[in-house]
C-alpha positions as CSV (number, residue, x, y, z in Angstrom):
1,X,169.0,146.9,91.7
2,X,171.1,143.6,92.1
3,X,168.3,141.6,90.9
4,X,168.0,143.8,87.5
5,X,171.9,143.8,87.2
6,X,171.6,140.2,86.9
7,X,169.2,139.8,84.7
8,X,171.3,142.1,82.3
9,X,174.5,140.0,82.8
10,X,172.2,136.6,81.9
11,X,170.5,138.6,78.9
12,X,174.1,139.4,78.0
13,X,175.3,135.8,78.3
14,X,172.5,134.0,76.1
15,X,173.5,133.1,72.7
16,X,172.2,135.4,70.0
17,X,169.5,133.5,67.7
18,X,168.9,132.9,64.3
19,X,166.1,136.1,63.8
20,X,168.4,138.3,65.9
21,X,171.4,137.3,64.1
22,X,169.9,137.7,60.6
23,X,168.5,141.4,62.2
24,X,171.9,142.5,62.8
25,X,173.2,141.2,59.5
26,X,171.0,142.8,57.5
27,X,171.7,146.1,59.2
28,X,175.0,145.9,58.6
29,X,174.4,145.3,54.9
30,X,172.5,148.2,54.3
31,X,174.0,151.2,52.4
32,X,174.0,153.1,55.4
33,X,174.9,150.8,58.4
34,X,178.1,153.4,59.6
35,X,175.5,156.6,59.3
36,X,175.3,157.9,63.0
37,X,177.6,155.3,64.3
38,X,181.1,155.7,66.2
39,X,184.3,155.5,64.8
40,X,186.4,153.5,66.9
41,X,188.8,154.8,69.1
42,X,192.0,152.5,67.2
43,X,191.9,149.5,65.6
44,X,194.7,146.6,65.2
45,X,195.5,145.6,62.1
46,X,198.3,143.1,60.9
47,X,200.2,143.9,64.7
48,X,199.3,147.6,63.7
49,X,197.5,149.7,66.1
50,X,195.8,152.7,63.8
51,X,194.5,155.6,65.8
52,X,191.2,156.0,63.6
53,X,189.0,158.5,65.4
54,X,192.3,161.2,66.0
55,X,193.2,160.3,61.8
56,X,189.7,161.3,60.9
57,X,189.5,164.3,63.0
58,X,193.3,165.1,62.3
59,X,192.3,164.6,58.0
60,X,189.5,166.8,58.8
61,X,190.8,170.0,60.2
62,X,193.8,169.7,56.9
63,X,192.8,171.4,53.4
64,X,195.0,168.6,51.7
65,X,197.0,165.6,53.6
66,X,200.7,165.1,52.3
67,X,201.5,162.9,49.6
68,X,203.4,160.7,52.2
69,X,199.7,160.7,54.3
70,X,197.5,160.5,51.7
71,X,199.5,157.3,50.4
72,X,199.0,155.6,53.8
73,X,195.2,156.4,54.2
74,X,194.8,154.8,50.7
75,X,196.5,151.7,51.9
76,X,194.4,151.6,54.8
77,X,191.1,152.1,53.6
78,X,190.8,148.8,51.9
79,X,192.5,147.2,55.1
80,X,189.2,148.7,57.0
81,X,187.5,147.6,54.7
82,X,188.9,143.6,55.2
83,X,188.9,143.8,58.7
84,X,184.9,144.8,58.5
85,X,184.2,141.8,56.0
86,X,186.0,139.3,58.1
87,X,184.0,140.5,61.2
88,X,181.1,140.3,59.5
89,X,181.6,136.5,58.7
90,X,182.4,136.2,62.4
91,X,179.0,137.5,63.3
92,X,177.5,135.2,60.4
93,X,178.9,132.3,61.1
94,X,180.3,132.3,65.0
95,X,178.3,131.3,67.8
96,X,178.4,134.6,69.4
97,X,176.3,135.9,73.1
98,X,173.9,138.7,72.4
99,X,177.0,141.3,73.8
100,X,179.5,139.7,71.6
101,X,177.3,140.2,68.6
102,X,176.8,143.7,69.7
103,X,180.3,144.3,70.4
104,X,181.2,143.0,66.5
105,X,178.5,145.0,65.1
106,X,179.5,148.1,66.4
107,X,183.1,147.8,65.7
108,X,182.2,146.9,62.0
109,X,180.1,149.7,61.2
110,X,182.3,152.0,62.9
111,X,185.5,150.8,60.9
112,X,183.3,151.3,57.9
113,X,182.1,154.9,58.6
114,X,186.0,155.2,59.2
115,X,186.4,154.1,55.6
116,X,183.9,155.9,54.2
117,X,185.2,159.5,55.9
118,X,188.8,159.2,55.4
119,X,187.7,158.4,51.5
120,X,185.4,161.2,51.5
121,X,188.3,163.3,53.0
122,X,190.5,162.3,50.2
123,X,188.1,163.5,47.8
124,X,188.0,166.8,49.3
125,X,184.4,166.3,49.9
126,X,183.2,167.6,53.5
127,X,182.4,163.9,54.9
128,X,178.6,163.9,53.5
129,X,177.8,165.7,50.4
130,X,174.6,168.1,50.2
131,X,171.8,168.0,52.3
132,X,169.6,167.3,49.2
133,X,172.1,164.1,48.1
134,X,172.2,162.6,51.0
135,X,168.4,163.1,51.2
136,X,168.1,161.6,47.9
137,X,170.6,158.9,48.8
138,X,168.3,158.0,51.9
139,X,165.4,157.6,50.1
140,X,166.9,155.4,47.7
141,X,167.9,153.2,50.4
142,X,164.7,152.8,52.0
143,X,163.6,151.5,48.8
144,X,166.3,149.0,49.0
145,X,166.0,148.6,52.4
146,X,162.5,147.4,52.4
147,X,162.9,145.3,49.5
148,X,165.3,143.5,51.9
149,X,163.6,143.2,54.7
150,X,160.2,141.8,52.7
151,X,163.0,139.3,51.2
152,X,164.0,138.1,55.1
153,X,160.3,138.3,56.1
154,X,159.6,135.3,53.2
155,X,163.2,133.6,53.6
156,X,161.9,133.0,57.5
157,X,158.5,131.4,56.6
């Protein structure tokens, strides 16, 4: 058990390469990155800790957040938003181990699905919309998706 605990730890401390760095990348750039992912817990931005996953679930159970509230999720929103495009240049351009990488990509596509629900939940919309949308929706995106990836597949040869 030691042996394979050290073996994770090494695997853990290589840097991430080029093909596994591009891999995450392009995940994250698809339409759809946040779907199934976590919202994190709380998130720091400019010295202000934001308690995401209790605002989401909090927005949730309300018909209508206050005028007061509903101001402060709209300025936060594009500050999600920010903070997700700046860690994406991080994992871009940073030398990062594979579980830093991992680390940045989950926390980006979770403060995206943060974005996208507390928007949603502004909208009065239930988070997704009909099962037939977001059907729809994900068929579009495979489209897009695999035009993508056949665009990586000749960039790398």
């Amino acid at each position: 058990m030691l042996k394979d605990e050290n073996r994770a730890n090494e695997a853990d401390a290589e840097y991430i390469s080029y093909q596994e760095r591009n891999k995450l990348l392009w995940s994250l750039r698809s339409e759809f990155a946040w779907a199934g992912k976590k919202i994190p817990e709380s998130v720091e931005i400019d010295g202000e800790i934001y308690r995401l996953r209790d605002m989401v679930r909090d927005l949730g159970e309300k018909e209508l957040p206050g005028p007061d509230e509903a101001a402060e999720i709209r300025a936060l929103i594009p500050k999600l938003k920010e903070r997700a495009k700046a860690d994406e240049e991080l994992l871009e351009t940073e030398k990062l181990t594979k579980a830093e990488a991992e680390t940045l990509y989950e926390e980006t596509v979770g403060l995206l699905r943060a974005a996208m629900e507390l928007k949603d939940k502004l909208e009065g919309k239930s988070g997704e919309k009909s099962v037939d949308e977001f059907k729809r929706m994900l068929n579009v995106q495979k489209v897009v998706d695999e035009k993508r990836f056949q665009e990586l597949i000749k960039s790398l040869k």
